[in-house]
N, C-alpha and C positions, 0 to 999 in steps of 0.2 A: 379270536385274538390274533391268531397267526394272518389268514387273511388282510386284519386291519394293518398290522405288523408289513406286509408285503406292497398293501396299496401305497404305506405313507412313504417307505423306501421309492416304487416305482415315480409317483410323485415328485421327490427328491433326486430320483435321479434323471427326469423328464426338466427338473428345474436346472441342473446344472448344465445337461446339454444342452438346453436353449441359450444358458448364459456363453458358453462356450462357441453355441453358431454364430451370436451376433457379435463378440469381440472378434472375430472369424472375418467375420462380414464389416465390422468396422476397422480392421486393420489391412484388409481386402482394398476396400475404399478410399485409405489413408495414401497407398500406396499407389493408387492410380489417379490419385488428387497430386501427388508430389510428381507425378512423371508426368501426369497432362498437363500443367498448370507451373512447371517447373520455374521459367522465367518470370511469371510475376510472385512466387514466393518467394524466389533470389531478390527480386527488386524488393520486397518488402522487408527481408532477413538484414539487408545491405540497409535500410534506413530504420530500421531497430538499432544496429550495431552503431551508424552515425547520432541515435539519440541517446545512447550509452554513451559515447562517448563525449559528444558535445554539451550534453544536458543533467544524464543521469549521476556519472560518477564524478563530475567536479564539484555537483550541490549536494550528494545527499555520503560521498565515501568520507567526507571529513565529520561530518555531523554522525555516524555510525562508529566512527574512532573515540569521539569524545562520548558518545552514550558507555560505547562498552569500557572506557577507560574510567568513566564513573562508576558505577557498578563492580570491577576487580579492585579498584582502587579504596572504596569507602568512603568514593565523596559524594555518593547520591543519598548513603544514610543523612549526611550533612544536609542536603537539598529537602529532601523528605521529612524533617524536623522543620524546618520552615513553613513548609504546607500542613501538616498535618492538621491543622484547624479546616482549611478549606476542604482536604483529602475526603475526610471524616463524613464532614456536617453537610457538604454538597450533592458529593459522589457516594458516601458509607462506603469508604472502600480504608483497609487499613492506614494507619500514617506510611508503612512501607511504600506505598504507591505512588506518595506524592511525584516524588524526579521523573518516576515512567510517563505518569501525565502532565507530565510540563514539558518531556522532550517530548511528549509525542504531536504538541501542537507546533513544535521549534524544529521540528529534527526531521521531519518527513515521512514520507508513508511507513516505510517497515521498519520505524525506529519504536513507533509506539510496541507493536506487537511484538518486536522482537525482545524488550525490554520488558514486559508481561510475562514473554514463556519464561524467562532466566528469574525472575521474581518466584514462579507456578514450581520452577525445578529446584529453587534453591528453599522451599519451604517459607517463603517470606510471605507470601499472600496463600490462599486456601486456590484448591481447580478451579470453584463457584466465583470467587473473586479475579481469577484471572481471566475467564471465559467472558465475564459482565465487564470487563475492560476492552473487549475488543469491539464492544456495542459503541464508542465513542474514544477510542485511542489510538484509530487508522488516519490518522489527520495529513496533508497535503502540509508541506513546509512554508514560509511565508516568502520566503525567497522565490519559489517556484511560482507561486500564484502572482506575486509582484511581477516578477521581472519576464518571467519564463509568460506567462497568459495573459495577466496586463500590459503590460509595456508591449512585449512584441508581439503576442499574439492580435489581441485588442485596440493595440496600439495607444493605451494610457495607461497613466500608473492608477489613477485616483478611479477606475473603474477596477483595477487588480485591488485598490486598500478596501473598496466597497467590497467586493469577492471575499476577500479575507475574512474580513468585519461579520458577514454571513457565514463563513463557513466553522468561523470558531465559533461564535454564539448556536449553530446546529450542532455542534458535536458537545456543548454544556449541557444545550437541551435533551438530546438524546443521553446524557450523562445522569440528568438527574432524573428523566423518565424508567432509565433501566433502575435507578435506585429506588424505584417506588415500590413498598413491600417489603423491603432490606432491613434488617434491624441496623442499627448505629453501631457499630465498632467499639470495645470499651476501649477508653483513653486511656494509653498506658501514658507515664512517669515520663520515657524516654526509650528509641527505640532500640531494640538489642542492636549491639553491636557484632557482625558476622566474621568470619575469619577471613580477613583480607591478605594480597600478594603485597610484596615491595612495590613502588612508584614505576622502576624501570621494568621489570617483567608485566606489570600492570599495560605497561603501552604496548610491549613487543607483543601481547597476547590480543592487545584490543585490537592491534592492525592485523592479526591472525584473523580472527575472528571477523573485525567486517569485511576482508577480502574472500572469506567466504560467506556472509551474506552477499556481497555486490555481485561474485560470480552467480548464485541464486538469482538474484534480481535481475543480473542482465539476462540472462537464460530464459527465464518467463519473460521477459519484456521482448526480446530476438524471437521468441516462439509466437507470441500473440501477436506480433507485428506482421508476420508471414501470414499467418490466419485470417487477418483484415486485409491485407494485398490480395490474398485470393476471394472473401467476399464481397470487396468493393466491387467487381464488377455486377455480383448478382443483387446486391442489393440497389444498386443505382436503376435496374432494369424500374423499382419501385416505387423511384422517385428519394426525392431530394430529402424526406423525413425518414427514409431507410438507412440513410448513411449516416445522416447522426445517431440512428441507433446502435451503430458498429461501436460506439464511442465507449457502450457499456463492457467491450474486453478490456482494451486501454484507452486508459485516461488521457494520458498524452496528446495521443491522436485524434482523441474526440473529439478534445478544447481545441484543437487545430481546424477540424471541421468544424462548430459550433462556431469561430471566428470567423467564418466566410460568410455567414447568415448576417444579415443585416437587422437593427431591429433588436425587439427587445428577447426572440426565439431565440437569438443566437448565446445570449448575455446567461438567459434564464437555463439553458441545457448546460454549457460551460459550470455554471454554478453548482448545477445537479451531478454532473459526473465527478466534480473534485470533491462533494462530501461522499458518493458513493464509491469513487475510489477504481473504480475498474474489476475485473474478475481477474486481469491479471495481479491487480494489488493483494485483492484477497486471498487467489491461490498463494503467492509467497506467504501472506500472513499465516493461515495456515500450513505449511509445507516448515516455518517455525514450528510451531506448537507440537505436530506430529514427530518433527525430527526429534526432540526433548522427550517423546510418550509420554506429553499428554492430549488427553483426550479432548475432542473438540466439536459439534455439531455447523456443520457446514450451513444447514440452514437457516441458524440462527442468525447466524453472523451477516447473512447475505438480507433478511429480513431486516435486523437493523441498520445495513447497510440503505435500504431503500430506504427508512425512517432519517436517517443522515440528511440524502437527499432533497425531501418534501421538507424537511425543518429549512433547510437554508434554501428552500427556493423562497419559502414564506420571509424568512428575514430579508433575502434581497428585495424582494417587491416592497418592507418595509421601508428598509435603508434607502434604496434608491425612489419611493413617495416623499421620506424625509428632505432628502438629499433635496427633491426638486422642491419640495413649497419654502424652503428657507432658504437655499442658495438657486434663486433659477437659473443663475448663469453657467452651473455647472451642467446644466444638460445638452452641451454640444461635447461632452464628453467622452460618450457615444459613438460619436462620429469615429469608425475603427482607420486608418491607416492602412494598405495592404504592404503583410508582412512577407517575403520570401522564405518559406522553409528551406533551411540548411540541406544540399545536396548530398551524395556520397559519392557522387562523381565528381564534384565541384572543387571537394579537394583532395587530393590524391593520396596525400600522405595518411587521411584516416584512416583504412580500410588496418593498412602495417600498424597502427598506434592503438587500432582497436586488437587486433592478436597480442600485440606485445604487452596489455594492460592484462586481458585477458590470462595470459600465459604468468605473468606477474602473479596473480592469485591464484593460479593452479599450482605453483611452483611452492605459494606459502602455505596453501594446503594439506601438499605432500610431504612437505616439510614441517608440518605443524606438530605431527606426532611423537617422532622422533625428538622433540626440539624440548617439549612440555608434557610430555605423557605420564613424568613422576608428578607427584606431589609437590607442593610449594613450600619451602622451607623458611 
């Protein structure tokens, strides 16, 4: 016994020091990737921050105000009574859920999940119901997909409403595939009603609260943006279908390349990265959930992330078959436009407008504790 006793220790301790050589080794290498390679992470960090600030927090910091201002407020129970037939009978997911899954297809990527964990933490939904929300509640805003990948990237809108059109119907799909096996939810009367804040502290806290999710979001999105400046060079050594796969950290950047391609390769990856979301999107979503403890499986989410994908590639090649045998005239639609992406040298004053936003939510941050830390009266 002692023997065996001895071997599963030496084991255990041959496992830790192996884990401990290689974080060694990959902090090693971290470090010698930032000093060799210093200038094109700068140049990538510099157009992360210019898509923070041009792109990310004009479309998605107002839509984060009004989710959390629903939620302290009591006006998503409101919202949530109106869905609760759809919620139910589509999804099986409680009537609570309805407002989380209506802003999550309205509100942009980390409005669904961020509005799941605070559902998971306040007892409204069960972990199992919050966990099967994140299979189809990572959704892409409609504004982003219109304006931001249609219009400019693509250079049309009516290929950005096609995009849309697929990407919602894939996240219903994988909505009601995750509910398959789920028992149906009993129907309550009407949904409790939770202990809500006053109107006015309701807002001061919801602008607390998404300035520190948008510091979060920009932070992952500034990091995975450095990360693709330094593997663009080695993936292009690959050829021109390596770099569209860069597209799978940030989404942003993918649709950007995936708009260069001409053709229906270009239309069709564009489609796939905005239901799959990015690895940057994911980490935040989870980086939610964890900060609340609770518990979360990484691979799940990333599996039905891929299942996101393949549902709305298949609706687009439907929508867009549609599209052409009843309207043929819309298929010069296609034809993309080349778009200029916004520089960070182009205009000077971003670089100060991206710290001073920055610094704006570190400021409410720090100040959030002190501010709201008692109880709500």
């Amino acid at each position: 016994m002692q023997d065996v006793s001895v071997s599963v220790k030496s084991k255990s301790s041959m496992a830790v020091s192996l884990r401990r050589f290689l974080m060694i080794c990959l902090g090693a290498g971290a470090a010698w990737v930032l000093l060799a390679d210093a200038r094109a992470i700068c140049g990538g960090i510099q157009q992360g921050m210019s898509l923070c600030v041009e792109v990310v927090i004009p479309s998605l910091f107002p839509f984060m105000v009004f989710t959390s201002f629903l939620a302290l407020s009591g006006l998503a129970d409101m919202v949530s009574r109106l869905l609760a037939p759809v919620t139910r009978r589509m999804f099986r997911l409680p009537a609570n859920a309805g407002a989380a899954v209506l802003m999550s297809f309205i509100g942009g990527f980390p409005v669904g999940g961020r509005m799941a964990a605070r559902l998971v933490r306040d007892n409204a939904v069960s972990q199992q119901d919050g966990q099967r929300m994140l299979c189809f509640c990572i959704n892409a805003g409609p504004s982003f997909i219109l304006t931001a990948v249609g219009a400019r990237m693509f250079g049309n809108g009516i290929a950005g409403g096609m995009m849309l059109c697929a990407h919602i119907l894939a996240s219903c799909t994988a909505g009601i595939l995750s509910s398959i096996g789920c028992p149906a939810p009993k129907r309550e009367a009407r949904i409790p009603d939770r202990s809500h804040i006053p109107m006015t502290q309701a807002l001061i806290r919801a602008v607390i609260d998404s300035a520190n999710g948008m510091l979060i979001l920009c932070s992952f999105i500034i990091l995975f943006s450095g990360l693709t400046a330094w593997l663009e060079p080695i993936a292009a050594r690959w050829g021109e279908n390596a770099l569209l796969a860069l597209g799978l950290l940030e989404v942003t950047k993918g649709c950007q390349q995936a708009a260069a391609f001409p053709g229906l390769l270009g239309e069709l990856t564009a489609v796939f990265l905005l239901s799959f979301s990015g690895l940057s999107v994911i980490a935040q979503v989870l980086s939610g959930f964890t900060a609340e403890g609770i518990p979360v499986r990484p691979g799940k989410v990333l599996l039905w992330r891929l299942v996101n994908g393949g549902c709305a590639v298949g609706w687009y090649l439907a929508i867009r078959g549609l599209l052409g045998r009843f309207l043929p005239q819309a298929e010069p639609v296609f034809l993309r436009l080349p778009q200029a992406a916004p520089a960070l040298a182009s205009r000077p004053a971003t670089l100060p407008l991206t710290f001073c936003l920055l610094a704006v939510c570190a400021i409410a941050l720090l100040t959030a504790d002190n501010a709201f830390s008692g109880p709500a009266k």
